[in-house]
N, C-alpha and C positions, 0 to 999 in steps of 0.2 A: 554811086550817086546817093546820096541822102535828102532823104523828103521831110520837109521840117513843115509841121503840120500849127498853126497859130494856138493859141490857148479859148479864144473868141468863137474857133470856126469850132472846137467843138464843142464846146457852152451851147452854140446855136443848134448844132446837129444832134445833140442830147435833147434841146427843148422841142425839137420837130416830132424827135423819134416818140417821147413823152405822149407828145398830142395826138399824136396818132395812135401810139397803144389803147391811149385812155378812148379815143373816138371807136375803135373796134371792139372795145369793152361795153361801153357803151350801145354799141347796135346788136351786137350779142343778145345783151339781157333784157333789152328792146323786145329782140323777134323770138326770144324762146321766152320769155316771163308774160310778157304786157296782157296777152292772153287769158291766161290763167289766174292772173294775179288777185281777183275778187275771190276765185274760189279758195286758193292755197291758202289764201291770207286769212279767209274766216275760219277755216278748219284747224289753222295754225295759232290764232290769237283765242280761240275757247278750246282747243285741243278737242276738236270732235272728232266722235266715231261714228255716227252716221248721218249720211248725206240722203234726207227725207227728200222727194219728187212729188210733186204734186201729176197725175197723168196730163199728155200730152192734146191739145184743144178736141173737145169733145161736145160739138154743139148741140145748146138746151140745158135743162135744169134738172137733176135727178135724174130715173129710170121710166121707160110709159111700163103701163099698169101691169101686161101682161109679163113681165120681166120673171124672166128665168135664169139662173147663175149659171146652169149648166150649158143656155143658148145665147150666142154673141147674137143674134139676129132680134131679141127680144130687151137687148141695151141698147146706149148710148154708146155711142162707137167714134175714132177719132176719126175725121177727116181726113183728106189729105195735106193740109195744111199743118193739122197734127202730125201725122207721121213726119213730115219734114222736117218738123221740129223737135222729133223724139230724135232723129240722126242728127241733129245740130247740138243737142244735148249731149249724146253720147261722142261728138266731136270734140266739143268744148270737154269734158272729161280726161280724153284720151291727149288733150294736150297738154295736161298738166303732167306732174311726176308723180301725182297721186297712185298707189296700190290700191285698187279696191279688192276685198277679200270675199265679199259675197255680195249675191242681188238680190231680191227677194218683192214679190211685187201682190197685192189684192190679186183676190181671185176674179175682180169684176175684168172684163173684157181689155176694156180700153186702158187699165194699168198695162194687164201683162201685154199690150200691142206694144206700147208706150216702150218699155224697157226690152222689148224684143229690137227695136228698130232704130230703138239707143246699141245693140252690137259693141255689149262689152264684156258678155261673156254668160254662163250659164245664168237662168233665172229661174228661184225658185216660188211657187204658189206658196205663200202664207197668210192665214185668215185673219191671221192678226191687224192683218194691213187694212179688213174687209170695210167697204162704207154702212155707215149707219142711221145715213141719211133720212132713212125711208122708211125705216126700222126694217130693212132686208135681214140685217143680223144685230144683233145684240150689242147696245152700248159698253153695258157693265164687260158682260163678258169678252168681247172683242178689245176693248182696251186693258185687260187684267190679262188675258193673253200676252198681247204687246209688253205690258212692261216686265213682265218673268221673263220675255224672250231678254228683253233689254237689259234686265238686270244679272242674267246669269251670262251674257257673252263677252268674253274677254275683250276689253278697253281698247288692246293695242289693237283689234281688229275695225278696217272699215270699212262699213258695210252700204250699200244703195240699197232703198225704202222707198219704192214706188206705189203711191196708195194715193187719197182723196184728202180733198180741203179741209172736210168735217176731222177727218183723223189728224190729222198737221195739227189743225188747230186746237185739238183735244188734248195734244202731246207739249206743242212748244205757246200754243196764246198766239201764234202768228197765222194773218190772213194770208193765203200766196194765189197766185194767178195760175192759170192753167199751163204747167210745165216746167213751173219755178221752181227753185231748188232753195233747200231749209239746211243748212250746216246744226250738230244738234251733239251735244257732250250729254252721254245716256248716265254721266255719271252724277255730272252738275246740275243739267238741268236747263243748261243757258244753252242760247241759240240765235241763228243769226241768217237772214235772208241772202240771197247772193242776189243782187240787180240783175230783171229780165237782159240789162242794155249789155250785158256779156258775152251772151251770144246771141244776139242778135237773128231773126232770120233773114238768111238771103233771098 
């Protein structure tokens, strides 16, 4: 028996097959990109290698008087609200394909909560990160710290910088909100905010 197949019907059955590959293409890079897509894209269009954090909500201005570095009960401390949104950070992170190479957070309290409850991996204490707000540590020298770190660690690596507004701002000129994330090329110089509206909290 011979099946004689039109030339029409597969013209048609190729444009189906077509629309359909391109539509599961499509929903693909929908549910694994759309995500991520603010942060990749700013890391990728300045080639940064470190992703600065501003800590996660920490209601009030500064430290009260009696402030001791060595006591979280004598800081400003985040919320629960903050924590939530230190884990919606570290979510939003962990969806992208990004490598992070290292974490490193101010020794002030509510950094290193911040980047604890972000759970992306080791975090280490550096003073470089420290606020200067209040004169608790040294302008000059906490920022000359920071940039010898910045300028002696290899490019290809990227690193999370969980620290304060006053230091963001010291380093790239940009204001960020509490919990905001700063894309930041340590080589250029340029930098670039990633919108709160990325991860949103639930």
């Amino acid at each position: 028996m011979k099946i004689i197949i039109s030339t029409n019907f597969l013209r048609e059955t190729l444009k189906m097959l077509k629309f359909w590959a391109t539509l599961l293409v499509a929903t693909f890079i929908t549910h694994n990109c759309f995500a991520a897509t603010a942060l990749e894209v700013s890391i990728t269009e300045i080639k940064a290698d470190v992703l600065f954090i501003r800590h996660a909500l920490a209601p009030g201005i500064g430290d009260p008087k009696n402030f001791l570095l060595s006591d979280c009960d004598t800081q400003r401390n985040l919320n629960e609200e903050g924590r939530k949104h230190s884990k919606e950070i570290g979510k939003y992170i962990l969806s992208t394909n990004l490598k992070i190479d290292k974490i490193y957070a101010s020794e002030w309290c509510r950094c290193y909560e911040t980047a604890l409850h972000m759970n992306l991996g080791n975090v280490k204490l550096f003073s470089g990160l420290n606020s200067f707000f209040q004169n608790h540590s040294d302008k000059g020298k906490t920022l000359q710290l920071l940039h010898k770190y910045l300028e002696e660690k290899p490019s290809n690596q990227l690193i999370i910088m969980v620290t304060h507004q006053v230091v963001i701002s010291a380093v790239t000129n940009l204001y960020t909100k509490s919990g905001q994330l700063v894309a930041y090329n340590s080589k250029t110089g340029e930098s670039q905010k990633i919108p709160m509206s990325s991860f949103p909290l639930k």
